[in-house]
C-alpha positions as CSV (number, residue, x, y, z in Angstrom):
1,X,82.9,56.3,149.3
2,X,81.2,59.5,151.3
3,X,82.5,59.4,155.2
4,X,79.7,59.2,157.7
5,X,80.8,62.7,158.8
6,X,79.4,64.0,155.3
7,X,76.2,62.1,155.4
8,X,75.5,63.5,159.0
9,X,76.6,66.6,157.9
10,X,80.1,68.3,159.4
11,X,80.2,68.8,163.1
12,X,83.1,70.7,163.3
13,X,84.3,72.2,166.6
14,X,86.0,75.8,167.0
15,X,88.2,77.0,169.4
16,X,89.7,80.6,170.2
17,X,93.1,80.4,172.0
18,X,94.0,82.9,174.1
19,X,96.6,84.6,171.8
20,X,93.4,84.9,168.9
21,X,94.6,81.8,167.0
22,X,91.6,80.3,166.0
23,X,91.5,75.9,166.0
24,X,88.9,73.9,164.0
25,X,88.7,70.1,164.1
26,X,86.7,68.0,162.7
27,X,87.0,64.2,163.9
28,X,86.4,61.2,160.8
29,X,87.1,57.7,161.8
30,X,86.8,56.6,158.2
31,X,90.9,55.8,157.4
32,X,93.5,56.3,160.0
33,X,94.8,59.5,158.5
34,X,94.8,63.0,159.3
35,X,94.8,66.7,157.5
36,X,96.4,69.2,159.4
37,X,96.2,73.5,157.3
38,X,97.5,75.9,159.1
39,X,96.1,79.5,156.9
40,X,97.3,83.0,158.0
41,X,96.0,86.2,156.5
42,X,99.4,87.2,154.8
43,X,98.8,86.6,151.0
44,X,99.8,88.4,147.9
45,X,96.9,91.2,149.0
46,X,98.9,92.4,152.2
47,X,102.5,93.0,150.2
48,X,104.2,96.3,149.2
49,X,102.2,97.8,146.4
50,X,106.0,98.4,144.8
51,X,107.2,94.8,145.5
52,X,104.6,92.6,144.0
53,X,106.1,88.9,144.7
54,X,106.9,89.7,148.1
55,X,104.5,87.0,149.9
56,X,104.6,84.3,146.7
57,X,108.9,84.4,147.7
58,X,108.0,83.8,151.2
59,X,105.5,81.2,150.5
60,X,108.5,79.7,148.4
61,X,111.1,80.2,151.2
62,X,108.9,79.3,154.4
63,X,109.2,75.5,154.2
64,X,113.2,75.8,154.1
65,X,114.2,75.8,157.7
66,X,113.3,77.0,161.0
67,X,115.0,78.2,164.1
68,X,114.9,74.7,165.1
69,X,114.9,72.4,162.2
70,X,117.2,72.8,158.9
71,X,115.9,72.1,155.4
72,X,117.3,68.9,155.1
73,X,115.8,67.9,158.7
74,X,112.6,69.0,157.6
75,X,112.9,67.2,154.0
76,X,114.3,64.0,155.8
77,X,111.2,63.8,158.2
78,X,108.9,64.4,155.6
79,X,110.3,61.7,153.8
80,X,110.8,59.2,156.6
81,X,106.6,59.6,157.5
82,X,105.4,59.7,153.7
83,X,104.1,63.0,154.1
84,X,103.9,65.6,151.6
85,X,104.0,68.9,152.5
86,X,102.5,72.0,150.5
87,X,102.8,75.8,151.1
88,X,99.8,77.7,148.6
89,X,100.4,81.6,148.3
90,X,97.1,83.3,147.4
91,X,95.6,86.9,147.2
92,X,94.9,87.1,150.8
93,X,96.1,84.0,152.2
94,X,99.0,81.8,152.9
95,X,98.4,78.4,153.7
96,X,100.6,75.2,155.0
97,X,99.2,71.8,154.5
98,X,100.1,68.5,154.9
99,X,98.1,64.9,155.5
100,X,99.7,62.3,158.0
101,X,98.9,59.0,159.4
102,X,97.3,59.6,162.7
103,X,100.0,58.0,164.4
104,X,102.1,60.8,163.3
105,X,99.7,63.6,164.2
106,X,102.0,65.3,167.1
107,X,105.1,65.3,165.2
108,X,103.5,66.8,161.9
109,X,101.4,69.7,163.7
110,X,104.7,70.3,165.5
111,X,106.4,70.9,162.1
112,X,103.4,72.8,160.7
113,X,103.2,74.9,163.4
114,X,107.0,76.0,163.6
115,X,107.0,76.7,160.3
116,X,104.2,79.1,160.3
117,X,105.8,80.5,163.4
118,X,109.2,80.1,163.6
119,X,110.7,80.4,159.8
120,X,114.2,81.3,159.4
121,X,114.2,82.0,156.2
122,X,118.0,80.6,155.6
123,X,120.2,83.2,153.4
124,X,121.4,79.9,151.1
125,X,117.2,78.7,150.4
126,X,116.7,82.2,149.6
127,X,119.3,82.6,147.0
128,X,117.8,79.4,145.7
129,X,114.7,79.9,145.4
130,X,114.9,83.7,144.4
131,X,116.7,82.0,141.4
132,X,114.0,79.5,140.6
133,X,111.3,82.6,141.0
134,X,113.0,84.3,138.0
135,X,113.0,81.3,135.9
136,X,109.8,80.7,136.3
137,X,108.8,84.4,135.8
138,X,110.8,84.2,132.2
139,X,109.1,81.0,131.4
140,X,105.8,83.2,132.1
141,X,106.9,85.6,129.8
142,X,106.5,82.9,127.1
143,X,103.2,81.2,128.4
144,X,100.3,82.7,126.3
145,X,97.7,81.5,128.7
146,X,99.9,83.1,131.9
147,X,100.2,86.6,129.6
148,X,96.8,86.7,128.9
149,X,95.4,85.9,132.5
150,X,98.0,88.6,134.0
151,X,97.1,91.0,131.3
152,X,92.9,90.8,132.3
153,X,93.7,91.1,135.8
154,X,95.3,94.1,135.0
155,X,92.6,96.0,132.9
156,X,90.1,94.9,135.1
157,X,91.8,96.1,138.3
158,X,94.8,98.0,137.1
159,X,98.2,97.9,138.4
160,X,97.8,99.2,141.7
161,X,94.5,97.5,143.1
162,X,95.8,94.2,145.0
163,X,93.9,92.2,142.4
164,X,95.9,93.7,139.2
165,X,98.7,92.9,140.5
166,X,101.0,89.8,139.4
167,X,100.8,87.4,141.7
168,X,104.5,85.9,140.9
169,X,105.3,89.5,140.9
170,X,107.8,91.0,137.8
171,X,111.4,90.5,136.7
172,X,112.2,93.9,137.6
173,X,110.2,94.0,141.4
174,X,111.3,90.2,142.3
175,X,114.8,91.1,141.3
176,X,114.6,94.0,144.0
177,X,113.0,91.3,146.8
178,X,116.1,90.5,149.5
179,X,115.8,88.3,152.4
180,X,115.2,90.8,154.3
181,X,111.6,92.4,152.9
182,X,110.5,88.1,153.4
183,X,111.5,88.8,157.0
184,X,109.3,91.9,157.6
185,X,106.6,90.0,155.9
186,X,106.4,87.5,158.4
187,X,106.9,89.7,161.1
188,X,104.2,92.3,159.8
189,X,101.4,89.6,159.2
190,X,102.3,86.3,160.9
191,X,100.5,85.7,164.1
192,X,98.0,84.4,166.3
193,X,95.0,86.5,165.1
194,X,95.6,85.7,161.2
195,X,95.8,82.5,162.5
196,X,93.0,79.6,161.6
197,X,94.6,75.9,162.2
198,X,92.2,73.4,160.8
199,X,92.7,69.8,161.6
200,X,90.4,67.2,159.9
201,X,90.8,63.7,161.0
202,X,91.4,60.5,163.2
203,X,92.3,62.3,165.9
204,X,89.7,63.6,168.9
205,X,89.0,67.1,169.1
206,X,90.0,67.7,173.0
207,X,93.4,66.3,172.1
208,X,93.8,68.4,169.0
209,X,93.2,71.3,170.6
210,X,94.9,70.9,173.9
211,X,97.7,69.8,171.2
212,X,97.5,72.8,168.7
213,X,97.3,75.3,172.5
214,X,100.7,73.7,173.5
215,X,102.3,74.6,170.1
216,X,101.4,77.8,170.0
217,X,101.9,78.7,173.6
218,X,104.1,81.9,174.1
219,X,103.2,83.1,170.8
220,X,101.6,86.4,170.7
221,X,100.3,89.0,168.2
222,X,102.5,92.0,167.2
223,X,100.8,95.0,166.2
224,X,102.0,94.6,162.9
225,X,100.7,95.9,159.5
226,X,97.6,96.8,158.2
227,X,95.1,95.1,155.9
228,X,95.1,95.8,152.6
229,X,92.8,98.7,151.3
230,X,90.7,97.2,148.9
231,X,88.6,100.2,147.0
232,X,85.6,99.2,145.0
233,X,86.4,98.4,141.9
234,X,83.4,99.7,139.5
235,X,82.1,98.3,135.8
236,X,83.3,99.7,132.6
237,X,81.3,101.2,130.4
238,X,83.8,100.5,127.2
239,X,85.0,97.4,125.5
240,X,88.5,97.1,126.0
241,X,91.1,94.5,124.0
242,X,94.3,93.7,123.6
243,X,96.9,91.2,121.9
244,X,100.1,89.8,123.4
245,X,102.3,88.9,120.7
246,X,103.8,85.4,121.9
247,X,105.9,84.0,118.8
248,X,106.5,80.5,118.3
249,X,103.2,79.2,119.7
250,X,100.6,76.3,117.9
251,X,97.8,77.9,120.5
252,X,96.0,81.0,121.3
253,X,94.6,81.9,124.8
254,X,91.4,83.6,125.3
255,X,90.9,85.9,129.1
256,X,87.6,87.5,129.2
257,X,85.8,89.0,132.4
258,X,84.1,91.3,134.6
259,X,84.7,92.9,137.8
260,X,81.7,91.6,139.9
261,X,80.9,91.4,143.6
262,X,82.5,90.6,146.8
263,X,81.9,87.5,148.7
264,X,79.5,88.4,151.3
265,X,77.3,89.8,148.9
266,X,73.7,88.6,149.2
267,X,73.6,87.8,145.3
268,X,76.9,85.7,145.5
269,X,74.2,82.3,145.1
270,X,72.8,83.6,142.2
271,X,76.4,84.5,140.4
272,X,77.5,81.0,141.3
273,X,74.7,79.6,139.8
274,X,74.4,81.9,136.5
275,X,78.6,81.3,136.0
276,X,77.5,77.2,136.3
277,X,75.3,77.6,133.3
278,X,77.8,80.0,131.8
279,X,80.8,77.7,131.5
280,X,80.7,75.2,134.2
281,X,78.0,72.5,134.0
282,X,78.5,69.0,132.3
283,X,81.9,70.0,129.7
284,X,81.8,73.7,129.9
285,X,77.7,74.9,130.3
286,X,76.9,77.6,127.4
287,X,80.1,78.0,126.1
288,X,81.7,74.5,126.2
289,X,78.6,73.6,124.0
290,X,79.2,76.1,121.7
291,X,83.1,76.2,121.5
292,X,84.2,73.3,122.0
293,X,81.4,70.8,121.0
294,X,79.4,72.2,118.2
295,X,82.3,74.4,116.9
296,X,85.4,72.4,117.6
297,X,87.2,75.4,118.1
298,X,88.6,75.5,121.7
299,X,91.0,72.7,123.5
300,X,89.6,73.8,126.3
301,X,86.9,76.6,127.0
302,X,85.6,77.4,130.7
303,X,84.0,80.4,132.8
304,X,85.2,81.1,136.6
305,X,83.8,83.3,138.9
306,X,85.7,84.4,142.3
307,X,84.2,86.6,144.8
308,X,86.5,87.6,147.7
309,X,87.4,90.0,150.5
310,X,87.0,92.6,147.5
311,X,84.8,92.3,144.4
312,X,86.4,89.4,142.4
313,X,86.1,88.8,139.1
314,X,84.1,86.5,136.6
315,X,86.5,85.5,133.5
316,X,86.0,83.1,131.1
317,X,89.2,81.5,129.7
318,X,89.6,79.6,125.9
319,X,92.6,77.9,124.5
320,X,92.2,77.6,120.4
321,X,93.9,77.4,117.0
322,X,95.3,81.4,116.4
323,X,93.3,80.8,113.3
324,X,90.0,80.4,115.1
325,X,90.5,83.4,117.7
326,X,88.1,86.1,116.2
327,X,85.7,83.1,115.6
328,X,86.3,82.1,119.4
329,X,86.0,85.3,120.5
330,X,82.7,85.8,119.0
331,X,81.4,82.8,120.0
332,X,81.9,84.1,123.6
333,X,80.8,87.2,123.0
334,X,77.6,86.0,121.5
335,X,76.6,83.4,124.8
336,X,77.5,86.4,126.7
337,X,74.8,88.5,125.7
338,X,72.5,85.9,124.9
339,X,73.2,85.2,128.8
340,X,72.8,88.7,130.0
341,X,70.2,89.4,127.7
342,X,67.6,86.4,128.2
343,X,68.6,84.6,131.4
344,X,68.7,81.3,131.8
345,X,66.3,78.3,130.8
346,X,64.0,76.0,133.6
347,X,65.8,74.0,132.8
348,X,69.4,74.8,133.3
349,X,68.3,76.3,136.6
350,X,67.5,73.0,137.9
351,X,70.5,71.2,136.4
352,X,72.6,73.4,137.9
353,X,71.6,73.6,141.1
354,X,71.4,69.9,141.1
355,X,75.3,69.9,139.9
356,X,75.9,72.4,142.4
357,X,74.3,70.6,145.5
358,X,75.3,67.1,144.6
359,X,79.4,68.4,144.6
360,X,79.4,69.4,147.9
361,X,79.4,65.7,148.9
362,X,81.9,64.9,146.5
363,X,83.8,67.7,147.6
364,X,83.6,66.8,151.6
365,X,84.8,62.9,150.8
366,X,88.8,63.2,152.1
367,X,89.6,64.9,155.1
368,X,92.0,67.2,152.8
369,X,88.5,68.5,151.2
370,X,86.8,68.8,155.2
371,X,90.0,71.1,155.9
372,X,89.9,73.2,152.8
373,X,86.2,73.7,153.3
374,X,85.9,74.6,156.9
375,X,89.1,77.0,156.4
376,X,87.3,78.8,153.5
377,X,84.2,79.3,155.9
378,X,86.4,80.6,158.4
379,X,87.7,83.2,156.2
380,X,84.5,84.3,155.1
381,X,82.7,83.7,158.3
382,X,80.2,81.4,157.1
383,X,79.4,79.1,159.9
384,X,80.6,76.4,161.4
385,X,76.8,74.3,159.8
386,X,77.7,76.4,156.3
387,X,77.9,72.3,154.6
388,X,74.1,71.9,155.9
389,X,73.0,75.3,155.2
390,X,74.9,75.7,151.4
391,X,72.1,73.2,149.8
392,X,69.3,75.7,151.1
393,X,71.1,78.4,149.7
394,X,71.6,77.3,146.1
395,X,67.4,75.8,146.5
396,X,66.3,79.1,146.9
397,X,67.7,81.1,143.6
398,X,65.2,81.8,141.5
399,X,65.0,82.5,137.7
400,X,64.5,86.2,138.2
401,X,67.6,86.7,140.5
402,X,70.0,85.2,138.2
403,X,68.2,87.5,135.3
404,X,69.0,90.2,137.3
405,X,72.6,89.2,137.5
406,X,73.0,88.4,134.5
407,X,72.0,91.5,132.7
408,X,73.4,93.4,135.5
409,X,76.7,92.0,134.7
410,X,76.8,90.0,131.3
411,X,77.6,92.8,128.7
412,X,80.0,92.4,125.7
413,X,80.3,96.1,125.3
414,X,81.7,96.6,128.6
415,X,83.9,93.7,128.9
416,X,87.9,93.4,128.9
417,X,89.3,91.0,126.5
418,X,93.5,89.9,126.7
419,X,94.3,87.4,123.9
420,X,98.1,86.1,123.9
421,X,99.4,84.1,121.3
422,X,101.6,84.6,117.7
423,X,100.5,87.2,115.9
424,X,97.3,86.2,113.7
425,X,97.5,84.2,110.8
């Protein structure tokens, strides 16, 4: 059931604290509940170019004591309340999130906050969790549609852009990470101005913030390190391929993209609405109708497009039979240039931007979705009305614009190609 807040639109309010920490609340009255993310500008993007894993091992870590509070006291209260708690590590972001009954609102921003601030990064957890990070990086080594992602990212980007490099990190540069490197992390990017505490919820907005100002008192800004450099990142003019042998596997899996254009692009409306017809709309747009309905081909068969702080990329991604892989692959190539070529119908300009506008209802519906929304639109600096103004935006694109996109972008000739799987058959 939509919350009156979404019908209304959000009214969120937004607060600077004196220290640059930046609080966003949004008051619903719909279930006695409330969100509480906490996001600082510290993700994958801001570690050593050498280290890569560095701020996906402190994401891991963060949650496993404070100064004040052990693991187990953390853990226990967790349990006790019924909350779960989440720590996401991404390319420019790390975020802490949890949802709480309102009765337990205090207490849980209390916890959120310490362990943003106040992380003591325990020498035991560490070893424990440095453990688990290598594990999981050898079970990646044998994950066809993890070797073929990691692989695009790198021929799009290369290995030293922040984008090309593995988010997990390596074998070789985790197994150099000590506890020490998560400790300058968090001293070189945790503070009040990376700070954006969103708080979506039964709970008023004078008390959240006069809450979330008490919790952070006394905590300042360090100079710190710098933001990433994030050069631009131009289009190939060549085709370029290549096949991870993965043995032992019944699937083949598919990464194919562009490098295309940063977030606060102008155009970014018109490349969200072209990728919708691409591989998004109804099972998959374009290529879910080709692939996976009228072929049978893929198990699964979608196209993504992320535009960031830098230029991010559009991919498309395909699981199939390693028998069907040069089919697949064709197929793809085929609704790209169709695609780039011709533009899209009427047609599926108005279905998608009817898909489009009628998810961001859907996707405003549980104060967890309010949070994540308004601290996207923080990060981006889209406006604290960016729910009422997003419908407008999608209105407006026009046939010709996501022409131009397309063909500016949508070239099988120029694009990179990763496939991972046993060798073919």
């Amino acid at each position: 059931m939509t919350t009156p807040a979404v019908q209304r639109g959000l009214s969120p309010s937004r607060t600077v604290l004196d220290n640059g920490a930046v609080v966003l609340v949004q008051e619903t009255r719909t279930t006695p509940a409330v969100t509480i993310t906490a996001t600082v500008q510290a993700g994958g993007a801001f570690e050593p170019a050498d280290t890569p894993g560095v701020a996906f091992l402190t994401g891991r870590v963060l949650d496993r004591g404070t100064t004040s509070r052990s693991a187990d006291a953390i853990a226990e209260e967790l349990d006790d309340r019924g909350v779960s708690l989440r720590v996401m590590t991404a390319r420019h972001t790390m975020a802490v999130t949890c949802t709480c009954l309102s009765e337990d609102f205090d207490a849980l921003l209390a916890m959120v906050v310490d362990i943003v601030r106040n992380p003591a990064f325990p020498a035991a957890e560490f070893a424990k969790r440095h453990i688990e990070c290598m594990s999981a990086l050898r079970q990646d080594e044998d994950n066809p549609a993890v070797r073929a992602a990691e692989a695009l990212f790198e021929m799009l980007y290369g290995t030293t852009h922040p984008y090309g490099r593995r988010a997990k990190g390596t074998l070789e540069s985790v197994a150099r990470i000590t506890r020490d490197d998560l400790v300058a992390h968090h001293r070189s990017y945790f503070s009040p101005r990376r700070l954006s505490l969103v708080i979506a919820g039964d709970v008023s907005a004078p008390r959240s913030i006069d809450r979330a100002a008490a919790e952070l008192d006394g905590w300042s800004s360090p100079s710190g390190g710098s933001d990433p450099e994030l050069p631009v990142t131009p289009q190939v003019e060549r085709r370029r391929e290549i096949r991870i042998d993965v043995p032992g596997k019944a699937q083949s899996d598919i990464a194919y993209g562009f490098v295309t254009i940063r977030r606060s692009d102008p155009r970014y409306y018109a490349y969200s609405v072209m990728n919708n017809v691409l591989g998004q709309f109804g099972l998959g747009g374009r290529l879910g109708d080709n692939i996976r309905e009228r072929q049978g081909m893929a198990y699964y068969a979608y196209s993504a497009i992320d535009p960031s702080i830098g230029e991010g990329p559009l991919f498309v991604r395909a699981g199939v039979d390693p028998a069907n892989v040069e089919r697949a692959v064709a197929a793809i190539d085929h609704e790209i240039r169709t695609l780039g070529r011709d533009g899209p119908t009427a047609a599926e300009l108005t279905q998608s931007q009817q898909y489009l506008i009628g998810s961001i209802p859907r996707s405003l519906e549980t104060n967890a979705g309010i949070a994540s929304f308004l601290a996207t639109s923080e990060q981006f600096g889209l406006g604290l009305d960016y729910d009422r103004r997003l419908p407008e935006h999608l209105r407006a694109v026009t046939l010709d614009e996501i022409t131009a996109a397309a063909r500016e972008l949508l070239d099988p000739d120029r694009a990179a190609v990763a496939i991972a799987g046993p060798a073919s058959v």
